[in-house]
DRENFIDO-524669 format. One record per residue: residue number from 1; chain; x, y, z of N, C-alpha, C in turn. Coordinates in steps of 0.02 Angstrom, whole numbers, padded with zeros to 5 digits. Example, Ala and Ser with C-alpha at 12.3 -4.5 7.8 and 13.67 -1.06 7.14 Angstrom:
REM DRENFIDO-524669
FIKOL | resi | chain | n.px | n.py | n.pz | ca.px | ca.py | ca.pz | c.px | c.py | c.pz
FIKOL | 1 | A | 00660 | -00284 | 00390 | 00615 | -00225 | 00390 | 00660 | -00165 | 00390
FIKOL | 2 | A | 00642 | -00112 | 00354 | 00684 | -00053 | 00357 | 00645 | 00002 | 00394
//
This chain:
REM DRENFIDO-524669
FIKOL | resi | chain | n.px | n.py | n.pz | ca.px | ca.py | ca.pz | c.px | c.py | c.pz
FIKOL | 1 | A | 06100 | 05107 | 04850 | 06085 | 05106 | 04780 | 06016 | 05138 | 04769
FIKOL | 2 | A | 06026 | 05187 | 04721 | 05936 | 05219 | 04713 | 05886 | 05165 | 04690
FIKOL | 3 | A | 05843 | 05189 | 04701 | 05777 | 05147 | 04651 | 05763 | 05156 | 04599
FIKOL | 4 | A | 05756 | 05126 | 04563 | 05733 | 05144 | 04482 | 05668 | 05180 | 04490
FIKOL | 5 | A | 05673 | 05227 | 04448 | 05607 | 05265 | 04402 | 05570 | 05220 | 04375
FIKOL | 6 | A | 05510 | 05201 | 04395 | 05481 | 05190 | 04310 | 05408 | 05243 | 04285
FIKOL | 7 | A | 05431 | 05238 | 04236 | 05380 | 05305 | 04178 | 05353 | 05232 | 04158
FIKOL | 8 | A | 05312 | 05291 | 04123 | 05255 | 05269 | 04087 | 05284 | 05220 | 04007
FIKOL | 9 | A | 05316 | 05220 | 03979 | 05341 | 05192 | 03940 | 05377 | 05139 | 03940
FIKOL | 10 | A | 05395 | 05135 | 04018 | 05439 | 05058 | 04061 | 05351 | 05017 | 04066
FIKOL | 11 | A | 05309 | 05056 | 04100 | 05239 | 05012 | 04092 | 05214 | 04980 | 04028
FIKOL | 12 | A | 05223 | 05033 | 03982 | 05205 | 04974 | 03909 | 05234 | 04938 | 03886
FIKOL | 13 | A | 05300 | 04945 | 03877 | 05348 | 04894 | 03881 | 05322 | 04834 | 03926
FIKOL | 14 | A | 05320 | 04852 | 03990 | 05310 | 04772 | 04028 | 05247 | 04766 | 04016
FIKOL | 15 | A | 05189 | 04776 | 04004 | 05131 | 04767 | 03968 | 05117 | 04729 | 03905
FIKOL | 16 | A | 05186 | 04758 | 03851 | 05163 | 04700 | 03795 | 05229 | 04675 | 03820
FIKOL | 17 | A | 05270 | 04659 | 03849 | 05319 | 04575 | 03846 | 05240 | 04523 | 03873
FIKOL | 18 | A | 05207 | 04549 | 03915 | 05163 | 04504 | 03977 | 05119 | 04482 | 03921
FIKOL | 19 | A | 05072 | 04541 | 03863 | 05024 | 04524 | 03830 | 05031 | 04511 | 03763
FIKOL | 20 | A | 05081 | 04541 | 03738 | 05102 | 04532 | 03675 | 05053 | 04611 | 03613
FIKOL | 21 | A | 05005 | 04644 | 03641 | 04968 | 04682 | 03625 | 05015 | 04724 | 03586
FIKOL | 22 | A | 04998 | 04764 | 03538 | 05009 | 04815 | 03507 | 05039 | 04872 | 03563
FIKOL | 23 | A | 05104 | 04907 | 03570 | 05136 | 04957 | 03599 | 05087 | 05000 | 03596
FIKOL | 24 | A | 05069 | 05030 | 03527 | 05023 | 05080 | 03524 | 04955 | 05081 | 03549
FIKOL | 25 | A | 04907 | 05035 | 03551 | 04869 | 05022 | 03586 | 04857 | 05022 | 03665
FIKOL | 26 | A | 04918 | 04982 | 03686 | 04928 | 05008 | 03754 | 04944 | 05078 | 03793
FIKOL | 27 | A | 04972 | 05099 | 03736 | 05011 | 05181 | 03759 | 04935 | 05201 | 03757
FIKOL | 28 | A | 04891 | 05214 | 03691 | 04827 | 05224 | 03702 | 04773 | 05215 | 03743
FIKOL | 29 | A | 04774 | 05160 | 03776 | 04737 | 05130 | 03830 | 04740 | 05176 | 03899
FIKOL | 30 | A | 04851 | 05154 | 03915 | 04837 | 05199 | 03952 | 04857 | 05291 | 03988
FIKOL | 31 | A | 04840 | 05321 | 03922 | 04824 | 05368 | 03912 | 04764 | 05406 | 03930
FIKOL | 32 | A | 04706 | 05354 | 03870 | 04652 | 05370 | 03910 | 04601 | 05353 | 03976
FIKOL | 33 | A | 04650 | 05290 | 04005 | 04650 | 05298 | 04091 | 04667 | 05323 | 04133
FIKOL | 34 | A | 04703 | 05379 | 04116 | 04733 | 05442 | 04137 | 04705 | 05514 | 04125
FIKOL | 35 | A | 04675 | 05515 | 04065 | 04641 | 05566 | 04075 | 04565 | 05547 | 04093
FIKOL | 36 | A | 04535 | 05482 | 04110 | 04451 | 05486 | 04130 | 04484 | 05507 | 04215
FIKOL | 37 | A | 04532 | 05491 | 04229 | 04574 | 05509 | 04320 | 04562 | 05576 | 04317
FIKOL | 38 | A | 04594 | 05609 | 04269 | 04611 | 05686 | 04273 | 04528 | 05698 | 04267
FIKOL | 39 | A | 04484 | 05704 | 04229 | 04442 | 05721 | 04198 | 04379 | 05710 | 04267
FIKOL | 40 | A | 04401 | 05644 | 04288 | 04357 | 05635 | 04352 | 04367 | 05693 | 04419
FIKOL | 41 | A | 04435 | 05694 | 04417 | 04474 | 05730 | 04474 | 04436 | 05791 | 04486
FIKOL | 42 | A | 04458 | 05816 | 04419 | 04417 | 05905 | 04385 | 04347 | 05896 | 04409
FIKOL | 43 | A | 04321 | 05852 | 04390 | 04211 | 05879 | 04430 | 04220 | 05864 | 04496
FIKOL | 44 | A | 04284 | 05850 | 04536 | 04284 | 05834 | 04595 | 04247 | 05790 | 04617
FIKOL | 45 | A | 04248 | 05750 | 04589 | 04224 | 05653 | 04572 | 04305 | 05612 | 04639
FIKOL | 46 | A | 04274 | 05558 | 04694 | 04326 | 05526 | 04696 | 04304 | 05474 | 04664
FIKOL | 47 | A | 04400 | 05439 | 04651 | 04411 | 05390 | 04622 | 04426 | 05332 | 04670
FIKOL | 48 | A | 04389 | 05271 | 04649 | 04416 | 05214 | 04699 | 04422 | 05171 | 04660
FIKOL | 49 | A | 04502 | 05138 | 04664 | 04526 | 05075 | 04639 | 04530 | 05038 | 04669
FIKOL | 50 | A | 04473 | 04984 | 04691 | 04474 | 04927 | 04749 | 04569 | 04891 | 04759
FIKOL | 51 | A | 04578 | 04887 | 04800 | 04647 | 04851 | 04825 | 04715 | 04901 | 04818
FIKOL | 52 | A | 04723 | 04946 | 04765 | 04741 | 04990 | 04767 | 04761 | 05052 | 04777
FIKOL | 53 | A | 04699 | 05102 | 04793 | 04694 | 05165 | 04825 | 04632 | 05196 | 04792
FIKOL | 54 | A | 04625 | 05273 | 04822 | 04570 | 05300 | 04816 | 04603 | 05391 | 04805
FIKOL | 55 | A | 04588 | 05414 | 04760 | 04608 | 05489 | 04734 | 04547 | 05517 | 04740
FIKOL | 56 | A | 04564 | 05573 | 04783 | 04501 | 05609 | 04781 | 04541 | 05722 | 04788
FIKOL | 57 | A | 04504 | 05767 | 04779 | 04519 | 05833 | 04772 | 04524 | 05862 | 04842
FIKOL | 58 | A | 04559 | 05882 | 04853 | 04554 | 05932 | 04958 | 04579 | 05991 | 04912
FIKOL | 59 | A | 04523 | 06025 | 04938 | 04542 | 06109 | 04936 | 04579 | 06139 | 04980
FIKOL | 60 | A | 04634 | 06170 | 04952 | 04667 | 06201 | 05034 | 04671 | 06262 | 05039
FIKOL | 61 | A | 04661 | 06285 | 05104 | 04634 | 06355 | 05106 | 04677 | 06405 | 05096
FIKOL | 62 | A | 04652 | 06466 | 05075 | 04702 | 06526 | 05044 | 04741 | 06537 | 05137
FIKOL | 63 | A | 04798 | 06567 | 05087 | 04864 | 06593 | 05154 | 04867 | 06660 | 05124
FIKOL | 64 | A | 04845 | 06719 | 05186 | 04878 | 06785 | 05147 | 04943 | 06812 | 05166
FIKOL | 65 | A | 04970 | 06766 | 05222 | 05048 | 06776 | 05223 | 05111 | 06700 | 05221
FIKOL | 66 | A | 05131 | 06713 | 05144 | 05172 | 06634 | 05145 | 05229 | 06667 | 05129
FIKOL | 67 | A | 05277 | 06617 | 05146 | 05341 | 06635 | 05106 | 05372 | 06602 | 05037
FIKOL | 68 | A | 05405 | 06628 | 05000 | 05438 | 06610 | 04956 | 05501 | 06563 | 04982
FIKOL | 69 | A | 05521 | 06504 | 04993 | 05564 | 06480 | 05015 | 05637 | 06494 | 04976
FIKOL | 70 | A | 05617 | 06497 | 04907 | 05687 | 06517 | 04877 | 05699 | 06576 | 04879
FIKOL | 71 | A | 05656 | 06650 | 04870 | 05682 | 06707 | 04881 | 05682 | 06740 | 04945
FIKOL | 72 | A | 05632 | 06728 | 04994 | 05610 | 06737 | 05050 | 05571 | 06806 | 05067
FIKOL | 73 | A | 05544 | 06815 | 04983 | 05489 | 06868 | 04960 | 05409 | 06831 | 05012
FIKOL | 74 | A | 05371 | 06883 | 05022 | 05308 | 06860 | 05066 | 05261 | 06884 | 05011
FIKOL | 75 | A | 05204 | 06819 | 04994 | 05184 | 06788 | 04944 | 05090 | 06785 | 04987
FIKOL | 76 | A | 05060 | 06790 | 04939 | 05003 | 06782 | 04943 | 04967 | 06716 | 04923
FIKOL | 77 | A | 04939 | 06672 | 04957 | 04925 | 06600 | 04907 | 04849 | 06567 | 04919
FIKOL | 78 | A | 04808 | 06601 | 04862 | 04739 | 06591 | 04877 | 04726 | 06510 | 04886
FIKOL | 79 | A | 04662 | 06472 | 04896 | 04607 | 06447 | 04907 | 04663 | 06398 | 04825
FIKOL | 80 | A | 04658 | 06327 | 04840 | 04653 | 06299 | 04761 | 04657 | 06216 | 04769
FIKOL | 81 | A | 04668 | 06160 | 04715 | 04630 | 06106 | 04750 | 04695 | 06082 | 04751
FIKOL | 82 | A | 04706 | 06032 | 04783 | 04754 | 05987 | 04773 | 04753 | 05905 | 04771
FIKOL | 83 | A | 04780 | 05868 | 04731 | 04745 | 05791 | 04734 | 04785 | 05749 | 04800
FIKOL | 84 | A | 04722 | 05705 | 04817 | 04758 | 05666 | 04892 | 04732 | 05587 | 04862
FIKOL | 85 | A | 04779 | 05564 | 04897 | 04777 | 05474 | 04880 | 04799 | 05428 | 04949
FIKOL | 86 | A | 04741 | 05411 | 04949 | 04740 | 05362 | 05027 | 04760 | 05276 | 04992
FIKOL | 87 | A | 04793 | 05248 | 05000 | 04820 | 05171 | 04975 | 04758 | 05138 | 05018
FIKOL | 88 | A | 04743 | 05081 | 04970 | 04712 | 05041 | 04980 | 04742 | 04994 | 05025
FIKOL | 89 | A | 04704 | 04929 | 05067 | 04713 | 04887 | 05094 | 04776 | 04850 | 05079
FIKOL | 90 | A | 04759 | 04802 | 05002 | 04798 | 04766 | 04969 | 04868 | 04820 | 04966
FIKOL | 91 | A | 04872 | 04843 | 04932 | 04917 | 04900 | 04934 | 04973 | 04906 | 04991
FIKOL | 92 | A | 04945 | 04938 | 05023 | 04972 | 04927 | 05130 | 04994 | 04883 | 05140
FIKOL | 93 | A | 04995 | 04824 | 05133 | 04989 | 04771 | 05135 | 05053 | 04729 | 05091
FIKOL | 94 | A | 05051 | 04749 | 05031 | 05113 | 04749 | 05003 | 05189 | 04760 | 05001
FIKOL | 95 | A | 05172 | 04831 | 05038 | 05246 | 04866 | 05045 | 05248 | 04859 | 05097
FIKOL | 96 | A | 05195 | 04841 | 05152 | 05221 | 04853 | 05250 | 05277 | 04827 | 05257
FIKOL | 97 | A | 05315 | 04778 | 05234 | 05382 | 04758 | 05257 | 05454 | 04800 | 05241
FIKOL | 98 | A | 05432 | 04837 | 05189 | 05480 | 04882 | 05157 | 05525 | 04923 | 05196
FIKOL | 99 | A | 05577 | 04907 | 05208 | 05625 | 04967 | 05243 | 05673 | 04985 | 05196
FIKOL | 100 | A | 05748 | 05019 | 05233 | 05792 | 05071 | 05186 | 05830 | 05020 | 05183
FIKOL | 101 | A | 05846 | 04962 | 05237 | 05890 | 04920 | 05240 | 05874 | 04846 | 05184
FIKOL | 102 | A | 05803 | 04863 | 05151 | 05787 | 04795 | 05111 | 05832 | 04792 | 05062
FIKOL | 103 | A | 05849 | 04758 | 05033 | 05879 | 04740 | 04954 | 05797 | 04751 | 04916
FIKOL | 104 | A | 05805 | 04792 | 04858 | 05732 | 04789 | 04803 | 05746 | 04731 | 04769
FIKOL | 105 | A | 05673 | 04713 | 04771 | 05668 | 04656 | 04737 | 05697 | 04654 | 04664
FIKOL | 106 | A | 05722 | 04607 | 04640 | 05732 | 04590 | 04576 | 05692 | 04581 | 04509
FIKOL | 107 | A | 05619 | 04594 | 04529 | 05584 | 04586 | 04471 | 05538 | 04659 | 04471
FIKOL | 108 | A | 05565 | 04700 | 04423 | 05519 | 04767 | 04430 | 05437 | 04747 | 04380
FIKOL | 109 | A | 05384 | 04802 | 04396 | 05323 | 04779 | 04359 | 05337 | 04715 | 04359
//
């Protein structure tokens, strides 16, 4: 059985059943905790969310011979950043038991 998706709109939802807060407020909230992420990311600022993880920018270096995997045209692919996320302790810690054979838990968020 697949895993459920959840978007961003399954989060506010379970956000106001938990708080009762204004939908819109929350969508707002976290919106703009998403872009101070992005916004941090961009000055190449890392981010650390104690127990959670840590986002930070790796530049990866230009390739002057790559391939196109779908056409199998040979592609040039400069120097550009890409975001990396190391999980926190708590985090690790959470899912270590997780295999393909688990049943998912029954209570999502």
């Amino acid at each position: 059985m697949p895993v459920k998706k959840i978007t961003k709109i399954d989060i506010v939802d379970s956000l106001y059943e938990k708080t009762g807060m204004n939908r819109t407020e929350i969508r707002g909230a976290i919106d703009l905790f998403f872009d101070e992420i992005k916004e941090a990311l961009v000055r190449r600022q890392i981010i650390e969310l104690r127990g959670f993880g840590t986002f930070e920018v790796k530049v990866r270096k230009a390739r002057p011979r790559a391939r196109n995997p779908r056409t199998g045209e040979s592609i040039t692919i400069r120097s550009h950043g890409a975001v990396s996320f190391r999980s926190g302790r708590e985090l690790k810690q959470a899912v270590w038991n997780i295999t393909d054979d688990a049943a998912p838990p029954e209570k999502q968020l």
